[in-house]
Backbone as CSV, one residue per row, in Angstrom:
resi,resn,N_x,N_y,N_z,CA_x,CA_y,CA_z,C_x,C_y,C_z
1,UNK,-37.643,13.889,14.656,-36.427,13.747,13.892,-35.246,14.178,14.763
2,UNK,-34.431,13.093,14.638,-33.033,13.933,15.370,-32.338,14.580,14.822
3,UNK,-31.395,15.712,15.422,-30.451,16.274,14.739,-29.149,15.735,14.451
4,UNK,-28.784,16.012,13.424,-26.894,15.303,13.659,-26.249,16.249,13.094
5,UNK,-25.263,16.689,14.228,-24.334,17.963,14.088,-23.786,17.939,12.402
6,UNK,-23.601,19.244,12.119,-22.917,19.336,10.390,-21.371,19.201,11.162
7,UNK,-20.400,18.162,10.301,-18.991,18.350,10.750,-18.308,19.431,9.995
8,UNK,-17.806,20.818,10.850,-17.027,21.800,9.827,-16.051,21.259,9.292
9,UNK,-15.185,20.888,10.598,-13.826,20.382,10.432,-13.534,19.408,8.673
10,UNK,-14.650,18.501,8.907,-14.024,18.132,7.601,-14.480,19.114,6.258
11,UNK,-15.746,20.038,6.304,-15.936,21.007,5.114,-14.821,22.026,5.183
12,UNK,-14.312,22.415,6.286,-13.031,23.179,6.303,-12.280,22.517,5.173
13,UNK,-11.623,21.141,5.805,-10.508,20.160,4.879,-11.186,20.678,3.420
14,UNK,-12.108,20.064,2.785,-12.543,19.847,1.517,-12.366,22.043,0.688
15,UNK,-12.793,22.335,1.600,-12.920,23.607,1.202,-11.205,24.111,0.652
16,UNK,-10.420,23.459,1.956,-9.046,23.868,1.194,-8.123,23.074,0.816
17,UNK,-8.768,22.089,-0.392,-8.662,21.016,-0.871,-9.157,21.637,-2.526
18,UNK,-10.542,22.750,-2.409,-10.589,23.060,-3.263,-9.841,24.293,-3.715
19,UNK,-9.351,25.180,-2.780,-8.376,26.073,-2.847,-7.156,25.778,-3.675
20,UNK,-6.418,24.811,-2.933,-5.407,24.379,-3.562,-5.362,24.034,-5.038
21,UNK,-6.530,23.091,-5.551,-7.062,22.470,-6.700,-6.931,24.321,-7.833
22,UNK,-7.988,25.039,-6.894,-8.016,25.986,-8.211,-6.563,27.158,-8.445
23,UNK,-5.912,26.757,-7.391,-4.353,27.684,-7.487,-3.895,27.125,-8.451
24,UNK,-3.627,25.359,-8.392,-2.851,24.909,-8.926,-3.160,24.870,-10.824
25,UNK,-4.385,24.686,-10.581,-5.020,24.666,-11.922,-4.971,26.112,-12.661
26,UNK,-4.757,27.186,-12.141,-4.564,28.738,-12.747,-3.057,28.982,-12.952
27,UNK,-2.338,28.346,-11.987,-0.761,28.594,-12.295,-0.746,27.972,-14.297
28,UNK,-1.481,26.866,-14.414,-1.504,25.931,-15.797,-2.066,26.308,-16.711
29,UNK,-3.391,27.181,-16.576,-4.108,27.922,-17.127,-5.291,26.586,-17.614
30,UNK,-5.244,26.492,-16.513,-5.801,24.667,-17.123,-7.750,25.374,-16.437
31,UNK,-8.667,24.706,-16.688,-10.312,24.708,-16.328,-10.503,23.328,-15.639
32,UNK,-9.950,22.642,-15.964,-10.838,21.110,-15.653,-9.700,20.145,-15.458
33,UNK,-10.560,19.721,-14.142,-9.719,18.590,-13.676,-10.764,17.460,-13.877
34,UNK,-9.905,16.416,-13.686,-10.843,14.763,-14.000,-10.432,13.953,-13.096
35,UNK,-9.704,14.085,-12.088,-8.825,13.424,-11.133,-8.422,14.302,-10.290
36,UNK,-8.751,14.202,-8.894,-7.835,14.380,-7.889,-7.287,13.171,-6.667
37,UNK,-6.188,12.930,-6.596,-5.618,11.746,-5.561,-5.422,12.306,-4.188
38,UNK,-5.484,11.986,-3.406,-5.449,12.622,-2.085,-4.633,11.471,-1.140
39,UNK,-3.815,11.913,-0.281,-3.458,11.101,0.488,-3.598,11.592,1.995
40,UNK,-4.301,10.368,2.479,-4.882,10.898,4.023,-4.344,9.984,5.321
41,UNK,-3.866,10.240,6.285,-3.145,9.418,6.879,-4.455,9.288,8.046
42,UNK,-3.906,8.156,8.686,-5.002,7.573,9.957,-5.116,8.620,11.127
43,UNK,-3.933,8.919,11.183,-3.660,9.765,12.200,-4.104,10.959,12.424
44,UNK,-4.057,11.621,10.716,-4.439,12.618,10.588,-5.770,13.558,11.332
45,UNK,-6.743,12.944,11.903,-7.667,13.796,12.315,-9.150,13.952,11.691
46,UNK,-8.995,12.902,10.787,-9.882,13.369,9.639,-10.594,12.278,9.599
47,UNK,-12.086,12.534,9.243,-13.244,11.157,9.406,-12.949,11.106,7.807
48,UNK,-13.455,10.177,7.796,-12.990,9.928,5.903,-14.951,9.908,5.571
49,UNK,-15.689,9.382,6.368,-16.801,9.308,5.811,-17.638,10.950,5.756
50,UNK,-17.010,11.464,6.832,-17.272,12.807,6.738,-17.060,13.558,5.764
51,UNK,-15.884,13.247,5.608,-15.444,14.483,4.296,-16.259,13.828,2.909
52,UNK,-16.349,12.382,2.334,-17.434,12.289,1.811,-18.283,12.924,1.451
53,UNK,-18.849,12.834,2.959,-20.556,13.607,3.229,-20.433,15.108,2.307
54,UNK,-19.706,16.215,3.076,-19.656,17.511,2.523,-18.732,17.481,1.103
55,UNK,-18.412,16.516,0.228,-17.679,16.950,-1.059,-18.332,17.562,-1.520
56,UNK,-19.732,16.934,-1.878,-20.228,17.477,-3.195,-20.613,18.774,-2.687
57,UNK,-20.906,19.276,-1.845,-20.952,20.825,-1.447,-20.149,21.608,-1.663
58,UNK,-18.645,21.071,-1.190,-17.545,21.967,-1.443,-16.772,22.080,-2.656
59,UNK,-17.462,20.975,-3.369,-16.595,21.070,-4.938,-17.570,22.055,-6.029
60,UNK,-18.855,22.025,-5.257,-19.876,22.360,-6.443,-19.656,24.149,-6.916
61,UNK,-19.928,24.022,-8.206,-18.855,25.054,-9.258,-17.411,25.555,-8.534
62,UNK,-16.785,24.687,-8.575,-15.421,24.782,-8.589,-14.865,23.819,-9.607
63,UNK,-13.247,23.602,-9.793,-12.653,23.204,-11.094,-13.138,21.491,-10.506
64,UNK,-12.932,21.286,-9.354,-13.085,19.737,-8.860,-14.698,19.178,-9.099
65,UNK,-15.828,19.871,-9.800,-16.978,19.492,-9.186,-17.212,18.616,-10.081
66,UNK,-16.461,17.902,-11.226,-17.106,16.817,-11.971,-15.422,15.791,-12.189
67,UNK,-14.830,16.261,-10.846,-13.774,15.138,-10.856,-13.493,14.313,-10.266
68,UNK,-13.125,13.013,-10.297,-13.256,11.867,-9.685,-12.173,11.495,-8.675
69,UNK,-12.795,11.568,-7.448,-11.810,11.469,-6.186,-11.262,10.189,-5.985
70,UNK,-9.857,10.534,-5.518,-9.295,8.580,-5.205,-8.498,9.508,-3.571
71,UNK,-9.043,8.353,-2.500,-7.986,8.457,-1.636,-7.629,7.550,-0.867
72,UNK,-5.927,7.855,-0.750,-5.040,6.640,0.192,-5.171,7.027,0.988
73,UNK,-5.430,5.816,1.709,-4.673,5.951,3.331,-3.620,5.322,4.013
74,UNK,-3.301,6.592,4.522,-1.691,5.826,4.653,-1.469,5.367,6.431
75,UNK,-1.208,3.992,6.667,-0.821,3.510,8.133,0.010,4.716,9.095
76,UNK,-0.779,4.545,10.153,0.003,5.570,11.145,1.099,4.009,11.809
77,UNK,2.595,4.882,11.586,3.503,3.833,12.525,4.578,4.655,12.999
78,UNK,4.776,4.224,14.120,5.825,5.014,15.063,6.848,4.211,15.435
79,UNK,7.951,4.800,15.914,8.955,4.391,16.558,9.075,4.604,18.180
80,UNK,9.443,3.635,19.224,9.557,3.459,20.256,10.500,4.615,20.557
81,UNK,10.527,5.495,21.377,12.176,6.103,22.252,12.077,5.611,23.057
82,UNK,12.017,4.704,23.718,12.914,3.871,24.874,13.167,2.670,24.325
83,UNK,12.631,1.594,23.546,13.247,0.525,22.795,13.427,0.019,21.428
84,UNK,13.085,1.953,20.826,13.573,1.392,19.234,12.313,0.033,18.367
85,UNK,11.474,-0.148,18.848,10.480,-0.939,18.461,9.511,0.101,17.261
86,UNK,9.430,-0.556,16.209,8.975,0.112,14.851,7.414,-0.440,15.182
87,UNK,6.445,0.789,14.864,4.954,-0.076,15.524,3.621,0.405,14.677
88,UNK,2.515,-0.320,14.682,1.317,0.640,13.428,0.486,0.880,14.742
89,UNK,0.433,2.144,14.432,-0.711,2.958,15.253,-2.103,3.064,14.952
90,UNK,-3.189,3.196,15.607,-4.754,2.985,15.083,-4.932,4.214,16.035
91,UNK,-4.715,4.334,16.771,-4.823,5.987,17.517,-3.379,6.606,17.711
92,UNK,-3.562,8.230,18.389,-2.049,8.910,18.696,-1.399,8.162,19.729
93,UNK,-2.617,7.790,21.000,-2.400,7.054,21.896,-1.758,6.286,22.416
94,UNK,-1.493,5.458,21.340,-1.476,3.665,21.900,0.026,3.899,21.972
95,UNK,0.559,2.572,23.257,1.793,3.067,23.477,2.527,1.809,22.565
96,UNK,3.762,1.468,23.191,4.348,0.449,22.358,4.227,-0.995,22.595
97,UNK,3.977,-1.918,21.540,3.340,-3.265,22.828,4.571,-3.872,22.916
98,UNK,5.748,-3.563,22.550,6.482,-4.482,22.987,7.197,-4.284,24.412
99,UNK,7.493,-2.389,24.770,7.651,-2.047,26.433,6.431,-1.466,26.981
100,UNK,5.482,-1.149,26.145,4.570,-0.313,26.617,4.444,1.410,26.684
101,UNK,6.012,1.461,26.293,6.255,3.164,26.772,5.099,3.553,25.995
102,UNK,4.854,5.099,26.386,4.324,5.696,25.788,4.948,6.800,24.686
103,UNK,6.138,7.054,24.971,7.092,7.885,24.067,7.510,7.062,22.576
104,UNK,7.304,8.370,21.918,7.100,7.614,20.589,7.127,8.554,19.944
105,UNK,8.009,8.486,18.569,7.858,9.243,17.582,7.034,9.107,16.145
106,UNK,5.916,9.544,15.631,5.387,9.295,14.378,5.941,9.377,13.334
107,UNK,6.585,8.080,12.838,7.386,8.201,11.590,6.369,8.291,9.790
108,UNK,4.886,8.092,10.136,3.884,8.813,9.211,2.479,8.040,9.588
109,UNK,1.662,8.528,9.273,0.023,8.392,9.476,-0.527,10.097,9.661
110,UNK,-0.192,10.489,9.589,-0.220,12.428,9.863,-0.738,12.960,8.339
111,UNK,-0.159,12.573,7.644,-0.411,12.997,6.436,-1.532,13.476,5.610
112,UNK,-1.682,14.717,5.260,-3.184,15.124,4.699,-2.684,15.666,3.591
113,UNK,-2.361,15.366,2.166,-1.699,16.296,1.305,-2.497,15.371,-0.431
114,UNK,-2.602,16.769,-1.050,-3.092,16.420,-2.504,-2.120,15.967,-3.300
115,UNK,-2.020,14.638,-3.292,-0.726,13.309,-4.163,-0.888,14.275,-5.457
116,UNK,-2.193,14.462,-6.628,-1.625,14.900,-7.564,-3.559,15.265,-8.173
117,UNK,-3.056,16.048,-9.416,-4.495,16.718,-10.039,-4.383,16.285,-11.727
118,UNK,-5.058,15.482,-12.336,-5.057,15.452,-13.525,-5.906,16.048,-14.233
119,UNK,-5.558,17.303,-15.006,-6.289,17.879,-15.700,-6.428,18.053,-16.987
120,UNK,-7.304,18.292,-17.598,-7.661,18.599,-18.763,-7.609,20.100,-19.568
């Protein structure tokens, strides 16, 4: 049998994913959520099938463990600094195809933030 590494990085994410979830839900005095939306950008760093993998670990008895996940993903696109060229990114990498520069500012794909919690 082979091994295949456990990814922290994304049980980290999920872990303070559930943090947030149970702050927000005690400020309300609320128990139960039925929804959480998540918005995850390309850029961000984050395997999406990974974090998958470890949910049900990191939600289990917490307020999230019988709530139904939705997540966006949002296009990484940058702007050129040397020709102002607006561009969609698939890595941090890639430079601009219309000069090639590599200077570039990320105008969003970065994004890792909980859109919203519907609770009960």
């Amino acid at each position: 049998m082979r091994y295949k590494p456990f990814n922290m990085h994304e049980l980290s994410i999920a872990m303070g994913i559930v943090k947030i979830a149970e702050d927000e839900t005690a400020k309300v005095e609320e128990k139960t959520i039925v929804k959480i939306e998540l918005e995850i950008g390309e850029l961000a760093g984050v395997e999406i099938d990974a974090l998958n993998f470890v949910w049900n670990s990191a939600v289990k008895d917490s307020v999230l463990e019988n709530a139904e996940k939705e997540i966006t993903i949002i296009k990484g696109i940058a702007i050129c600094a040397d020709c102002n060229t607006e561009f969609y990114l698939e890595n941090i990498y890639d430079s601009c195809p219309k000069c090639n520069s590599n200077f570039k500012g990320i105008i969003q794909g970065k994004e890792l933030r909980v859109k919203s919690l519907e609770v009960i």
